[in-house]
N, C-alpha and C positions, 0 to 999 in steps of 0.2 A: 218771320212772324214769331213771337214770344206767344206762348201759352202754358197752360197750368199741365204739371205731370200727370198723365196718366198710369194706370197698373199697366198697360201693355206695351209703354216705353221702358220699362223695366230694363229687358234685356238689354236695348242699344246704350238706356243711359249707365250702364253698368261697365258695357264695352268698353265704352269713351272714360269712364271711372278708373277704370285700372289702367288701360294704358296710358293716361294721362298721368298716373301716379307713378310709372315704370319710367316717363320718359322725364316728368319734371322732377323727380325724386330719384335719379338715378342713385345718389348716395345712399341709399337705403333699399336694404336687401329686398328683392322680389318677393321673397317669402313673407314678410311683412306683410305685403297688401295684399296678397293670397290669405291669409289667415284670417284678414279683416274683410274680404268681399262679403260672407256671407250674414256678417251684423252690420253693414251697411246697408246690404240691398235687403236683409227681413224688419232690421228697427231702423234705421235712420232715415234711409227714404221716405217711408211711408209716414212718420213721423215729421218731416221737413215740410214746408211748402217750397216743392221744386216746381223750377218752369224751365221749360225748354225751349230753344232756339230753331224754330227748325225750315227750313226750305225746301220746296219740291216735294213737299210730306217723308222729309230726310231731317232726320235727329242729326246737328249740326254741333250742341254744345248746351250746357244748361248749367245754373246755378241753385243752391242748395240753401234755403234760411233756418235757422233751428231755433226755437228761442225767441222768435219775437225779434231778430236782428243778429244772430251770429254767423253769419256766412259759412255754412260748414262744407260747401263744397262750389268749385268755377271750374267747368272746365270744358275745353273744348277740342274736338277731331283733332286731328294733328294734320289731317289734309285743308283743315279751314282758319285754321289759325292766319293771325294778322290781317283778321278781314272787319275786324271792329264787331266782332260776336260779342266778346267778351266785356267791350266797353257797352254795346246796347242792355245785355242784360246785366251788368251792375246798372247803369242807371233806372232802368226798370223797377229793380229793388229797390233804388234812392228815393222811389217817388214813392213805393208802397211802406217803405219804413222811417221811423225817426234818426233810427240810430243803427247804426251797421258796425260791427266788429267782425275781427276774424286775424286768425293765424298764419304764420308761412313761415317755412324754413326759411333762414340766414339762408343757407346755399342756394337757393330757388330763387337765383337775381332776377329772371324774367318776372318771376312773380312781383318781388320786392317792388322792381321798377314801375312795374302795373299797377297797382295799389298807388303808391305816390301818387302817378302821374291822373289816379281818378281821384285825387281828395282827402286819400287816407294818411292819417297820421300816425306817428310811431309812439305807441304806449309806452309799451317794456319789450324784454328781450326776458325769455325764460327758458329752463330747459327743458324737454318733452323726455315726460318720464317713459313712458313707451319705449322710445327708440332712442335718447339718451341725446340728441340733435337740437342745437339752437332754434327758435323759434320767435318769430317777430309779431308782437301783438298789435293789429294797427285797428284802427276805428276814426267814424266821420258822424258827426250829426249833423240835422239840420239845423240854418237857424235863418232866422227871419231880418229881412232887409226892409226899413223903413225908410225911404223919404222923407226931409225935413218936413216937407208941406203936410206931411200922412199925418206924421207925428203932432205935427201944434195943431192939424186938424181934432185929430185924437184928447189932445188936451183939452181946444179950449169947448169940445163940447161936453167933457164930462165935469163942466164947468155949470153948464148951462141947465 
């Protein structure tokens, strides 16, 4: 079941936050996300609309929106991974936004492949002044699929 964050998910989603940064971000020093836990979990959580994933009344993985559509955070257990969490809550987001961007290390091929394989396209490639590390800017929006029949429907009554 997906649902909206609450303040008392904090701690597990924080759990799942850092180690999910230790293990898909191995390139980049532990101290890194250590330094950054605590302006994530005092301003950017609470600032995101996060929703979580969860099972069993078990916080399983959750994603992060910032901005009206920039994905600032996916991530999921490491004991539940490859179980299509991660594909239900992006889509979840696809439904609730227009437009979805978001970031990922070059090295974070799991990630890379993830994002392709839901839609996202490759903007640019820049480098993260932070931590000095490539970084791949992808994004998807929606767009609308008409039927000819829709369409010369559409025409010929704004004819009439």
């Amino acid at each position: 079941m997906i649902r909206k964050w609450k303040e008392e998910d904090t701690t597990k989603v924080m759990t799942i936050w850092v180690k999910g940064n230790f293990k898909a971000h191995h390139f980049i020093e532990k101290d890194y996300w250590l330094e950054n836990f605590n302006e994530v979990k005092n301003k950017y959580l609470a600032k995101s609309d996060t929703f979580v994933y969860e099972e069993n009344e078990e916080i399983k993985g959750f994603i992060s929106i910032v901005n009206n559509g920039f994905v600032g955070a996916l991530f999921i257990r490491q004991d539940s991974l490859r179980r299509g969490i991660g594909r239900r809550l992006v889509n979840y987001c696809k439904e609730r936004y227009q437009k979805l961007t978001l970031n990922v290390y070059e090295k974070n091929v799991n990630a890379t492949l993830f994002y392709v394989a839901m839609g996202f396209k490759n903007k640019e490639i820049k480098i993260d002044e932070k931590t000095r590390r490539k970084r791949i800017c992808y994004g998807m929006e929606k767009t609308i699929t008409l039927e000819k029949s829709t369409i010369a429907f559409l025409i010929s009554t704004s004819y009439n």
